[in-house]
N, C-alpha and C positions, 0 to 999 in steps of 0.2 A: 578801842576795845576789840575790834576787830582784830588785828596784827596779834593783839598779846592774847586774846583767844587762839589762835591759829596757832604760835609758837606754843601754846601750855598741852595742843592737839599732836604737835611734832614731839612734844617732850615724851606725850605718853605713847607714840607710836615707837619714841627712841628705848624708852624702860621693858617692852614687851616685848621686844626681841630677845631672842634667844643666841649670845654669840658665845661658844667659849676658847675663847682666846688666849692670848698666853704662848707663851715657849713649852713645847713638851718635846724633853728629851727623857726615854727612859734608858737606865743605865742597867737597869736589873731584871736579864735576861734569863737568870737559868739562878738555882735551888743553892748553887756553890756562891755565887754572890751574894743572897741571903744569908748565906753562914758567915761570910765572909766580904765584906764589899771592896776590901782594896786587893783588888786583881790586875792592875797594872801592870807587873812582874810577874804573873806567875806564870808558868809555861805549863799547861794542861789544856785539853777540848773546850774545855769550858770559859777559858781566857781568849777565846778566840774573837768574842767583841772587844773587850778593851785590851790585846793583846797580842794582836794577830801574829805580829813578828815571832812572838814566843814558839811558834806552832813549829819553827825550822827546826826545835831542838829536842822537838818527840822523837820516840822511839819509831822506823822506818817502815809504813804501812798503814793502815786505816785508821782511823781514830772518829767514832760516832758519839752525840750526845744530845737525848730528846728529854725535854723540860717540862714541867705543865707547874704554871702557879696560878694562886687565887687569892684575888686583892679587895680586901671591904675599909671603904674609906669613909667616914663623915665629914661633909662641907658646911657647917656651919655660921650664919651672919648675925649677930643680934645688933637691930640698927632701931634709930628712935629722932626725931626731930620736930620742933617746934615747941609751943610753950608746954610746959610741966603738965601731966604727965606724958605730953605727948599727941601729934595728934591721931596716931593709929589707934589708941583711945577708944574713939569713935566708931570704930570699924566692927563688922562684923565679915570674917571670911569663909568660903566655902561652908557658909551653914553654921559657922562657929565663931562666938564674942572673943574678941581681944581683951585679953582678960588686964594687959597693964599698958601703957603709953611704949614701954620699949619692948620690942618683940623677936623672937628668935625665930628666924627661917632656916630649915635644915634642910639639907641635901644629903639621898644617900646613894653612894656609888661602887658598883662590886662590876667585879669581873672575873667571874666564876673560874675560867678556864684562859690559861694565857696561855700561848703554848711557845718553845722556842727549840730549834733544828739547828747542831752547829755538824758537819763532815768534814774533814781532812784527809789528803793524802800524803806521805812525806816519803820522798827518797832522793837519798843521797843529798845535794845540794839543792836541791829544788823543793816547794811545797804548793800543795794548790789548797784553795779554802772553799767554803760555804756555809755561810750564816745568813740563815729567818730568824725573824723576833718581831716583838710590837713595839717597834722604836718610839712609838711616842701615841698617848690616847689609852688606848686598852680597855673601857669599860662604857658601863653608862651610870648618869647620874640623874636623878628626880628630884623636884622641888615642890611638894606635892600643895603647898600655897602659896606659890611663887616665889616673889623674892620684893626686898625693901624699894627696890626701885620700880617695881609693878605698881603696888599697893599707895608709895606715897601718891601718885596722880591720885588715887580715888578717895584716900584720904585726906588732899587739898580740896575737895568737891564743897564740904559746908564750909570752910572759908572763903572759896572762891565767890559761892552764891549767894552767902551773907552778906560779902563786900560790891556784890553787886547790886542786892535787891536795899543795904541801905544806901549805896550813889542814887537808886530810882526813887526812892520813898523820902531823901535831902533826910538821911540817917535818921528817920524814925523805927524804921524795921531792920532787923539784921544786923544790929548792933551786938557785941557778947552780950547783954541784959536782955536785948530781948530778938533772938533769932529766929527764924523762918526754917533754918537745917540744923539739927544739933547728930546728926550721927549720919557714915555711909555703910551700904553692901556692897560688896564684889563674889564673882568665882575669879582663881586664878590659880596658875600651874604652870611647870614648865620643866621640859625633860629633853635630853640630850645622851649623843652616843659618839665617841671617837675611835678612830683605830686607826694608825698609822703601821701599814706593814714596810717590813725593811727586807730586802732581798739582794746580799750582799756576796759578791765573785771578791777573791783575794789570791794574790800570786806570791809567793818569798823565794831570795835566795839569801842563803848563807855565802856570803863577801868574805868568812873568815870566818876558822873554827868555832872563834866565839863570838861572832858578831853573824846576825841576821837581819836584811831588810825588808820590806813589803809592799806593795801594793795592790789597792782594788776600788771598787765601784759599788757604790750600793742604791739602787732602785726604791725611791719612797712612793709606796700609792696611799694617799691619803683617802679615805671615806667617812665623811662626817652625818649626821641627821639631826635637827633641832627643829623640836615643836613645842608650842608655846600659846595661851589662852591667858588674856583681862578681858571678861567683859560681864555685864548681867549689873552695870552699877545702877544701884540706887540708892536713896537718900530720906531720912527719916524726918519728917515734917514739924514743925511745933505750931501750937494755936495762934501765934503769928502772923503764919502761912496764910493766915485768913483774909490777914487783911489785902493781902495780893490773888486773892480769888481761887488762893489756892486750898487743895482738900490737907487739913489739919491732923499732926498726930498719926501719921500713918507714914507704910515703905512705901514710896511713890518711885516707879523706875525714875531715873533721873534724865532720860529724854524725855517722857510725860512733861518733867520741872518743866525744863527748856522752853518746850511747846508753849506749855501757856504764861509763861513771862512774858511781858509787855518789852519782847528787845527788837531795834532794828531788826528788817529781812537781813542785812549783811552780818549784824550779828548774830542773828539767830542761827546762823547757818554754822557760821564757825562753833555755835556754841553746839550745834548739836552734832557735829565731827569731832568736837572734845570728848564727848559721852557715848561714843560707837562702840561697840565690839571691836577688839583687837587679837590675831590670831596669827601663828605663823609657822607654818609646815615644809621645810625644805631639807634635800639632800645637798651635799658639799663633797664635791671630789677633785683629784689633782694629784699631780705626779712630779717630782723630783729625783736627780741625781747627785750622791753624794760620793765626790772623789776622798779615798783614804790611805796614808801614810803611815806608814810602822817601823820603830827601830828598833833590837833587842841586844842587848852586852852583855852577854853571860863572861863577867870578869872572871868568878871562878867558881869552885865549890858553892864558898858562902855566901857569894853576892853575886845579883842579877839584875840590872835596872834596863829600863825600857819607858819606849815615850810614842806617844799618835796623836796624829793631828788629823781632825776631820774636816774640811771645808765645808762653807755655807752650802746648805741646799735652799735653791730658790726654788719656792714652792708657791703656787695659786691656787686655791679652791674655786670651784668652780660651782655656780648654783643650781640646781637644776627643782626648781620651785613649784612644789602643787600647792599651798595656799597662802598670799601675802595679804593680811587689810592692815596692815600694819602705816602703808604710806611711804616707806625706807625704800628707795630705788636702790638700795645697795642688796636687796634682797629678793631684788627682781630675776625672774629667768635669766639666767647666759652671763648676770654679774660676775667676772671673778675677784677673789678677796686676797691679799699678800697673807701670807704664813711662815715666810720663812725658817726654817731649822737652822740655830744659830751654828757658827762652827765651836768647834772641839778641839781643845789640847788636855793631852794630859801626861802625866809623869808619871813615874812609880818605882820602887825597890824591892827587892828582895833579901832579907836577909837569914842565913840559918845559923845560926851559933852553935845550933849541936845537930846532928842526922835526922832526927826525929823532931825538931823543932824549926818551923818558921815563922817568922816576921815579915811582916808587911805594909808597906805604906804607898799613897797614891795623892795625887794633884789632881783637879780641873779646873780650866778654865773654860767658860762659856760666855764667846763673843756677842752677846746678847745685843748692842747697843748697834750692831753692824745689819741685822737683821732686818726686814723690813716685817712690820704686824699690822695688820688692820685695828683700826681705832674706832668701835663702834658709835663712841663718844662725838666723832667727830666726819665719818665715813670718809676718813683717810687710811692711807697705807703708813702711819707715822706714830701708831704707840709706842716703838724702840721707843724715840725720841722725851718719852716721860720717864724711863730710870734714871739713876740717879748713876749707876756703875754696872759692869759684869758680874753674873753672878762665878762663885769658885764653891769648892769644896776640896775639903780635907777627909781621909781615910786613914784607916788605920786597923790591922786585922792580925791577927797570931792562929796559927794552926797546931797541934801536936797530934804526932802520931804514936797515940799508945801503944798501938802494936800494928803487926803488918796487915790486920784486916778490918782495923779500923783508926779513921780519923775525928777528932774533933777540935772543932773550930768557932772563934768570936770576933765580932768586930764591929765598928762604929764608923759612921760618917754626920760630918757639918754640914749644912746646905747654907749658905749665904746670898740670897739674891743682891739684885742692885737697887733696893728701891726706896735709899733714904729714907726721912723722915716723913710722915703724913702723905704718904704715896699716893697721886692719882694715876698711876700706873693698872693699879688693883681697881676691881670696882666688885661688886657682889654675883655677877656675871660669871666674872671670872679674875680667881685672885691664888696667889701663893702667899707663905711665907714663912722665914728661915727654920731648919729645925735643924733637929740632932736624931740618929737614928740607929738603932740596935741590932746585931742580925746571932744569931747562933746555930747550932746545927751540928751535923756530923756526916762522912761518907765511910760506908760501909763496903768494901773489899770482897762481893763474893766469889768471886775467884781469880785468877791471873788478869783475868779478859774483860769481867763484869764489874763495875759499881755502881752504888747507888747513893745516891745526893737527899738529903733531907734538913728542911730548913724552915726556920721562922725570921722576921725581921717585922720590927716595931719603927714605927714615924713616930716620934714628940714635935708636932709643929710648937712656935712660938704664938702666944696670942698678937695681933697686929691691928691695935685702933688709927681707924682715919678720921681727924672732925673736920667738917665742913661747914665753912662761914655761912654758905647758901646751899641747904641739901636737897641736891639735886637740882640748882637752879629753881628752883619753886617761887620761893622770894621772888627774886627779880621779875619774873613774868607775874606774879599778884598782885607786886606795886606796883604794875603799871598799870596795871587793870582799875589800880584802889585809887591811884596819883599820886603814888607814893614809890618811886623807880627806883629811891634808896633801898626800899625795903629788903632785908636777907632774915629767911627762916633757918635758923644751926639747924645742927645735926651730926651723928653720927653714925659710922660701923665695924662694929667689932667684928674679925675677920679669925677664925680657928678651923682647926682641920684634924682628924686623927685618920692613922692609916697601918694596915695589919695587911699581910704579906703571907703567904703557905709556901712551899714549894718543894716538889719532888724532880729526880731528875735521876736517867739511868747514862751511863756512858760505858762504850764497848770498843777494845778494840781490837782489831786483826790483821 
């Protein structure tokens, strides 16, 4: 009883962290990609992240471009496990009844102001660059009653103590007919903030009239914060209770339970480290460099293809801890955690069949499976190790220029991750997955020197169900507790997301 009290204590220490994990690369730096996402090819300020090569083929002098976008995202889980309807059922959260066995935890994540700085210079064969952006993170996100895997521990609570108080009473009490616990309470919450700054030097020469190479450097400072609250459980009593001396019919903290159950000292101790308060307030910071490659073939008039390869950046978060009761040494002061930023390839075309009209297409690949990710699941550096492939994407963008002082433009991208079927890659924590996404927009021409970028882009995530034979391991640690080690509680989580994009952008040059 001991050991599987202890481990069902580790479990809920493991659900109340706060990690958000994951590969974040953002690709969508500036108001023109918004219009337009496949920017592979096109040689303007604004192509200067996925494009840098292009920049040899500006016109010879300054070329400035300052960005600000604003991103509102929904993270949505709706997750449910054990018998019909469920046993969050049972629950009442922050002050409010679970109204059905399967329940939806939302997440909502904005980032008001994003901002991004691309400068060039270009003369003659030579070009020099500078690009800021928020390569990756950019917002924050709240979970204002946690999340599925908080709430199952607390919600295992009148199972656990049923199955315990009928092994004491040789199953007269605590049986489903006649239980001791028929309902639990919690508070619980949990809120997070990312921001990956990119701060990128680039050098080009033009090797041939039409052909241009690249390289540069780009500096990642990473700064994370994740805080996080389970605790205040307790547990609603039935006339049962009586007969273990316990007070009937009422919320009784669920340490109070513990206390006065007739359990071993060694049990009791584990049992009342399972019903603790759990909390967790740390900053995350870390720094990387990422080496970059650029090739651009302006073949002629109507065609321009180009390609960049970004290599891994190894990156470590580093913890810097004001409050852990969580248990997690991986969350202790001075810990640091793997993050790596996977590397990048990507392709693209350009093509114009008439003056005023261009076409556009792009590739990526994202070496995902290369990268190293902390696995909070398992506090290793080895989540790559659970997709299933790379993720890629496809683009696809058309511009026209109606006239000479104004542009518009539309265009679409696929997101593909790698994470097969029934992914345990994803957890509620932190999850992606695949979408299709819209962008439109127009750049306004106001004079030789001046324009202006304006843009919207729409995410359609895919919906993505994970079922789990045993959710969240609950099972297993119950039946050993019951003597039943077979035992596995299903379960599931439905995994959605939607995401709306703004952006302006002014670009100037002299």
């Amino acid at each position: 009883m001991k050991k599987i009290l202890l481990s069902m204590a580790a479990a809920l220490t493991m659900a109340s962290t706060v990690q958000a994990g994951g590969y974040v690369t953002n690709t969508n730096h500036n108001a023109a990609f918004l219009r337009n996402p496949a920017q592979e090819a096109k040689i303007d300020i604004n192509a200067l992240y996925p494009n840098p090569a292009g920049i040899g083929f500006l016109d010879k002098g300054w070329h400035l471009s300052f960005n600000i976008q604003s991103a509102f995202q929904h993270r949505d889980v709706t997750s449910n496990f054990g018998q019909q309807p469920g046993y969050f059922t049972l629950g009442t959260v922050n002050s409010q009844r679970n109204a059905t066995g399967e329940k939806e935890f939302r997440g909502r994540a904005k980032a008001p102001v994003i901002p991004a700085l691309d400068v060039a210079y270009v003369h003659d064969r030579w070009s020099a660059m500078f690009h800021f952006a928020l390569g990756g993170g950019g917002g924050k996100c709240d979970f204002e009653d946690g999340l599925g895997s908080f709430e199952s521990i607390g919600a295992m609570l009148p199972v656990a103590l049923n199955g315990i108080a009928q092994s004491m009473s040789n199953g007269q009490v605590g049986t489903a007919a006649n239980p001791i616990v028929d309902g639990y309470s919690l508070n619980s919450w949990m809120k997070g903030r990312q921001y990956y700054y990119g701060f990128q030097l680039q050098g080009g020469y033009k090797v041939l009239d039409n052909l241009n190479v690249s390289a540069g450097l780009r500096g990642v400072y990473a700064t994370c914060f994740y805080e996080g609250y389970m605790g205040d459980l307790a547990v609603h009593t039935t006339q049962a209770a009586a007969a273990l001396g316990l007070p009937a019919g009422q919320n009784v903290p669920a340490q109070a339970l513990v206390q006065n159950l007739p359990l071993p000292a060694a049990t009791a101790a584990a049992a009342s480290a399972l019903v603790q308060n759990r909390s967790l307030e740390v900053d995350q910071s870390g720094f990387g460099l990422t080496p970059v490659l650029g090739v651009d073939w302006r073949i002629n008039d109507q065609w321009n293809v180009a390609a960049k390869y970004e290599f891994k950046t190894r990156l470590r978060l580093k913890n810097d801890t004001h409050v852990n009761t969580t248990g997690l040494p991986a969350y202790d002061d001075g810990v640091k955690q793997a993050a790596d930023i996977p590397a990048l390839l990507t392709l693209g075309a350009q093509y114009n069949p008439l003056r005023n009209l261009h076409l556009n297409v792009g590739a990526h690949i994202y070496f995902d499976k290369q990268a190293s990710q902390y696995d909070a699941s398992t506090g290793q550096n080895t989540k790559q190790e659970k997709l299933n492939g790379q993720t890629w994407e496809i683009l696809a963008g058309v511009e026209w220029d109606i006239e000479d002082w104004v542009t518009v433009s539309a265009g679409w991208q696929t997101t593909n991750y790698g994470l097969g079927d029934n992914s345990q890659y994803i957890s509620d924590m932190s999850f992606v997955t695949n979408s299709n996404s819209i962008g439109l927009g127009a750049r306004f021409n106001i004079s030789k020197v001046v324009a202006i970028d304006v843009a919207y882009f729409k995410t359609l995530y895919k919906h993505y169900r994970v079922d789990y034979e045993d959710y969240n391991g609950l099972g297993a640690r119950l039946g050993q507790a019951l003597g039943n080690p077979d035992l596995k509680i299903p379960g599931y989580n439905d995994f959605y997301r939607t995401n709306d994009v703004f952006g302006v952008g002014v670009n100037v040059k002299f």
